[in-house]
C-alpha positions in Angstrom: 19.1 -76.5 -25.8 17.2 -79.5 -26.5 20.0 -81.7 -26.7 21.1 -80.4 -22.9 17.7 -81.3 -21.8 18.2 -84.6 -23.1 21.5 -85.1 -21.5 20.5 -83.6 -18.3 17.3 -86.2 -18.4 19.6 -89.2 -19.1 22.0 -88.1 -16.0 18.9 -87.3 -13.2 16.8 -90.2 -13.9 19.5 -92.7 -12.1 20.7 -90.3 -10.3 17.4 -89.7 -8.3 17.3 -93.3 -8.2 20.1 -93.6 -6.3 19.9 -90.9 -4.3 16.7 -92.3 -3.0 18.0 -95.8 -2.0 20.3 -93.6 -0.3 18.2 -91.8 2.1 16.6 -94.7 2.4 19.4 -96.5 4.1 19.9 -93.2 5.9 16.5 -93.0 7.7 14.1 -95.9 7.2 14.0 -98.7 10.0 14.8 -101.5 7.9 15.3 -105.4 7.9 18.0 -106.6 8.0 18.8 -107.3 4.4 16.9 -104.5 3.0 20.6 -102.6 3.4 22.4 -105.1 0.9 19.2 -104.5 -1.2 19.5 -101.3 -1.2 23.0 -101.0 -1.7 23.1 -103.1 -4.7 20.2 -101.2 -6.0 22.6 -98.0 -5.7 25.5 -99.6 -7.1 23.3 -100.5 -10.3 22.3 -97.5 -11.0 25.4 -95.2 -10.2 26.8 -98.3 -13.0 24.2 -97.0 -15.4 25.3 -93.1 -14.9 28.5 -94.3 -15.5 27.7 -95.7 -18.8 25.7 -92.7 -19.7 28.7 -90.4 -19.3 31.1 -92.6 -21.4 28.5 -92.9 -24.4 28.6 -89.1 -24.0 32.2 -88.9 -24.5 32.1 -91.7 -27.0 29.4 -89.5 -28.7 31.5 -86.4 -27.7 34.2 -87.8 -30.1 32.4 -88.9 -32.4 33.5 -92.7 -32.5 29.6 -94.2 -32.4 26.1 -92.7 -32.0 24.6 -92.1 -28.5 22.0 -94.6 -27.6 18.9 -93.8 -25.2 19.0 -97.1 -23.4 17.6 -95.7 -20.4 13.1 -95.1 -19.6 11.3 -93.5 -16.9 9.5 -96.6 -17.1 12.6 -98.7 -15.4 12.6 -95.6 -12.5 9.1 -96.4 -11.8 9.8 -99.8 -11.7 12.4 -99.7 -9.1 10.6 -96.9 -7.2 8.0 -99.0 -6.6 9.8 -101.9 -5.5 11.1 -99.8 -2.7 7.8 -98.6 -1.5 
């Protein structure tokens, strides 16, 4: 169960991230090159959950540990950057 939590954590936190940039571009009124910004901002962090899920299956199989590489801290971060 805790190991889930862990996983599901590691997945949401850029997940959220990017969904946010997202509706951002959706419905702010932004400048324009706050859309570039944005989408780069996306494309990071969709990057990042695509790590995530190959250290899983890395882990999965058992070829190296899984590394937390990943902090709310970086969320933050970029959260407030946006606002």
């Amino acid at each position: 169960g805790r190991m889930m939590a862990a996983l599901a954590h590691q997945l949401r936190t850029p997940l959220a991230a990017a969904m946010l940039y997202a509706s951002n571009l959706r419905d702010a009124e932004l400048s324009p090159e706050q859309p570039r910004k944005f989408a780069g901002k996306i494309l990071s962090r969709l990057g990042h959950l695509e790590r995530q899920v190959r250290d899983m299956l890395i882990f999965v199989r058992g070829d190296v540990a899984l590394e937390n590489v990943s902090s709310l801290g970086e969320l933050f971060e970029e959260l407030g950057a946006v606002m």
